[in-house]
N, C-alpha and C positions, 0 to 999 in steps of 0.2 A: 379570356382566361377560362379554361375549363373548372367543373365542379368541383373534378379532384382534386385539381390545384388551389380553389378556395378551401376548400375542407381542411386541406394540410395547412395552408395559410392560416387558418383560423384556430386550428386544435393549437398550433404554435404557440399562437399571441397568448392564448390561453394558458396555455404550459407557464410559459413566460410572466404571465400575471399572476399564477399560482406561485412562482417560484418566488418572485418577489416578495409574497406576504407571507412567505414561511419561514418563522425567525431562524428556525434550527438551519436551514439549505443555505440564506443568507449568511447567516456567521462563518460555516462549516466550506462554503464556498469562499468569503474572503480571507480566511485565515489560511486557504488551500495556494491560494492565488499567491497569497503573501509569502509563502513557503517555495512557491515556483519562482516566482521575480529575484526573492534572493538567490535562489542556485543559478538563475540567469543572469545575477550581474555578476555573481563571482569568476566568470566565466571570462566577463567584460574587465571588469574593476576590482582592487579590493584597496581601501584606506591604506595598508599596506603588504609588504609580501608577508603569507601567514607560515611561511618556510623560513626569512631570517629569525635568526637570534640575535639580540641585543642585551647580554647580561647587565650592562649596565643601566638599562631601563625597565628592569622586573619589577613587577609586582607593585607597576603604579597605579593608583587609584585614576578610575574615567575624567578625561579633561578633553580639550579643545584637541591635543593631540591623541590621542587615543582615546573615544569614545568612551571604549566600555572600558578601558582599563588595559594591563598587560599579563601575561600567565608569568610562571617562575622562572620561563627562558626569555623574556621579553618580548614574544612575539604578541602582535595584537591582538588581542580578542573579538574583536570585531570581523577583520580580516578572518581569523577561527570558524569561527559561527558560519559566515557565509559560506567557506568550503565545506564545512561540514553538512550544510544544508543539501550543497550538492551531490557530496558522497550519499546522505541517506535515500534521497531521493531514485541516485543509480542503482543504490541498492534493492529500494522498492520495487521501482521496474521492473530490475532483469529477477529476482526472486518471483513475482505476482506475474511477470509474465511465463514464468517454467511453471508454475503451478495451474495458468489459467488455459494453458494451451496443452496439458498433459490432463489434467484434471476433466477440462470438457469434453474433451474427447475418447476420456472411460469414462465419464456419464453417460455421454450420449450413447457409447457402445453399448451398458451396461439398459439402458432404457428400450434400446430398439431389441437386442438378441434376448435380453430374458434369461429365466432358465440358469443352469449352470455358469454362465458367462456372468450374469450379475451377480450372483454367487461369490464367485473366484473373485472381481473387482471390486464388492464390497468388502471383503474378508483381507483381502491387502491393504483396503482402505484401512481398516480397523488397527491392521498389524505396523502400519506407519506411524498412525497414532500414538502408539504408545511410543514411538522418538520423539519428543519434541524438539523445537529449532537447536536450542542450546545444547541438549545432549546431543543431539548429531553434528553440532559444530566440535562438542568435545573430541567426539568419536575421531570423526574426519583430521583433525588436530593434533591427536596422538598418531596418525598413520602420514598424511599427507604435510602437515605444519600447520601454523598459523598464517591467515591472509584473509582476505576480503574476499576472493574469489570462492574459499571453501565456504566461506557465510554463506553470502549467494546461495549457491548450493544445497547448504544444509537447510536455511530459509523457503529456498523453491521447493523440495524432497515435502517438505512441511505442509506445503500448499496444497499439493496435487489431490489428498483425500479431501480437503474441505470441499475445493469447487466438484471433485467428482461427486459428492455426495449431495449438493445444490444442484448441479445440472442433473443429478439421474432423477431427484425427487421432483423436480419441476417438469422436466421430459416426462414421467411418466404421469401426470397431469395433464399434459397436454394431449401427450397419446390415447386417453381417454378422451376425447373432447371428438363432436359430431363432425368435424370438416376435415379429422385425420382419418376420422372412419370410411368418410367419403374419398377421401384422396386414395385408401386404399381398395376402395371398391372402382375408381377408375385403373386400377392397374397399378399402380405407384407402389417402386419398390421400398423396404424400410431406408435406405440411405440416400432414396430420393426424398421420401418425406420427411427426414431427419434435416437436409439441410434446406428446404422448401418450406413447412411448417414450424417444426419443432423446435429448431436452432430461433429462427428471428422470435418466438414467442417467447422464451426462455432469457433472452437480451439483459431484459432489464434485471431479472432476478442478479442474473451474472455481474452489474455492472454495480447496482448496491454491493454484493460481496466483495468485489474488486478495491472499492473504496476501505472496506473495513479490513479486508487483510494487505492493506499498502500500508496501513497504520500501525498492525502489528508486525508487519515487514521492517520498520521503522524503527521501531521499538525493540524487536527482538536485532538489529543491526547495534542498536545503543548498548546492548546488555553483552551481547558479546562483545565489543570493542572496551568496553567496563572489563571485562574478565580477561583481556588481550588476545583472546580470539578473533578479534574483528577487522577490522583497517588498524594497518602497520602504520608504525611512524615511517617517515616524516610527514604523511597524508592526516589531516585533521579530520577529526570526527567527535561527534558530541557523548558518545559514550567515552572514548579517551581523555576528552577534558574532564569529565565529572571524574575519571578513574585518576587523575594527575591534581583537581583539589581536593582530596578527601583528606589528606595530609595537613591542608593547609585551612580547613573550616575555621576557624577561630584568627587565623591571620590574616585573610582574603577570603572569605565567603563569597561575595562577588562572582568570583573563580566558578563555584559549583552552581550558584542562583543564574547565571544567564543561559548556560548549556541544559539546566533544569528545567528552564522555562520555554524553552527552544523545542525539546522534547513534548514536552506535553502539549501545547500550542497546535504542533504538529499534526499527535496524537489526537487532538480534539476537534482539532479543524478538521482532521478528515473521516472521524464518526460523525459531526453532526452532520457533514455533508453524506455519509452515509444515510443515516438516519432521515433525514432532509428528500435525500433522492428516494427513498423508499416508499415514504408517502404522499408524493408526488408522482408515482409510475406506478404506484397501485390503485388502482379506479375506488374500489370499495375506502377504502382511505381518503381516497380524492372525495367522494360524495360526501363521505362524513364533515369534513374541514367547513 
């Protein structure tokens, strides 16, 4: 076995040992886990279909047949919850991934050209900003309709200035640093150094942010489907269920506590695991612990 190959073997184990004893990675990691396994068995199973209606079994209290209970149409709650784990999760994705792959890529523009070019890319950054997810789901909604797909959308539109403004600031950190100097003294063009240096250095920064805007991906998915902007009936979603018991707080609470908790769970599993990953992939952080 080569050196290198122990050295990697070894930073590993280490990683791996670190992670273990970092309460925040550990929680933020199984609560993430727990959030994936349900949208992967919904896939597989669900207690029952979360599409029938059964009026005559509304608004039962959690038993042996219906765990958590039933919503106002008789459909399970249970069955609920799972799809809806899966919707918010697709929506994470494909929102965090328009943003991660638009985003790094006017960073990175924006770090190597300089000049007027980072200029122009900040200042649209800035001018996006002032949309956030929700008003651009409105926006989109009065022109286009309401659907899932314009969330999406308006969610990713969202993303693009945060990661650009992480990859340009980390880029040009790095572009300061003596072995990009040197890469440019061998000859190395800027977008050979970009994706030779600069991009694998910049990883980790990108993959903490990743975590923490899939949770407000999440979240802002919940708040829209709350306002009926978001996922259409008859597709379940945990913003729609909290939007369908707010009527009924006092006569099935239930109703609103499970989708509430569903949410935040979420939401919290995947900051600490943010949080979790960030001081573990920062060295100076690492030394300190």
């Amino acid at each position: 076995m080569s050196l290198s190959t122990l050295a990697s073997t070894r930073q590993s184990v280490t990683f791996g040992a670190r992670a273990l004893a970092h309460r925040s990675f550990v929680i933020g990691a199984s609560l993430t886990l727990l959030l994936i396994l349900a949208a992967a068995l919904s896939l597989l199973w669900t207690p029952w279909s979360p599409y029938e209606i059964d009026m005559a079994a509304k608004l039962q209290l959690p038993d042996a047949h219906h765990w958590l209970g039933t919503d106002p149409f008789g459909r399970d709650v249970t069955s609920l919850l799972l799809v809806g784990a899966r919707n918010s999760i697709l929506v994470g994705v494909i929102a965090v991934g328009i943003g991660l792959g638009a985003g790094t890529a006017l960073g990175l523009l924006a770090a190597a050209r300089r000049g007027w070019v980072e200029e122009l890319i900040m200042r649209l950054a800035d001018f996006t900003f002032a949309f956030p997810a929700i008003l651009s789901a409105i926006m989109m909604t009065a022109v286009f309709g309401a659907g899932i797909v314009n969330s999406i959308i308006a969610i990713g539109i969202f993303n693009i200035p945060t990661f650009a403004r992480i990859t340009r600031a980390s880029a040009n950190a790095i572009w300061s640093r003596e072995f990009v100097l040197a890469a440019r003294a061998c000859g190395k063009g800027p977008w050979r150094i970009t994706l030779d240096h600069v991009l694998p250095n910049i990883m980790s920064a990108l993959i903490v942010q990743i975590t923490i805007q899939f949770a407000l991906a999440i979240l802002a998915e919940a708040a829209l489907s709350y306002l009926g902007l978001g996922t259409q009936p008859p597709q379940p979603s945990w913003g729609r269920m909290l939007a369908e018991a707010q009527t009924l707080l006092f006569q099935a609470p239930q109703l609103a506590v499970f989708p509430g908790v569903a949410i935040a769970l979420a939401v919290l599993g995947l900051n600490l695991l943010g949080d979790g990953l960030r001081d573990l992939m920062d060295p100076r952080l690492a030394r300190k612990r």
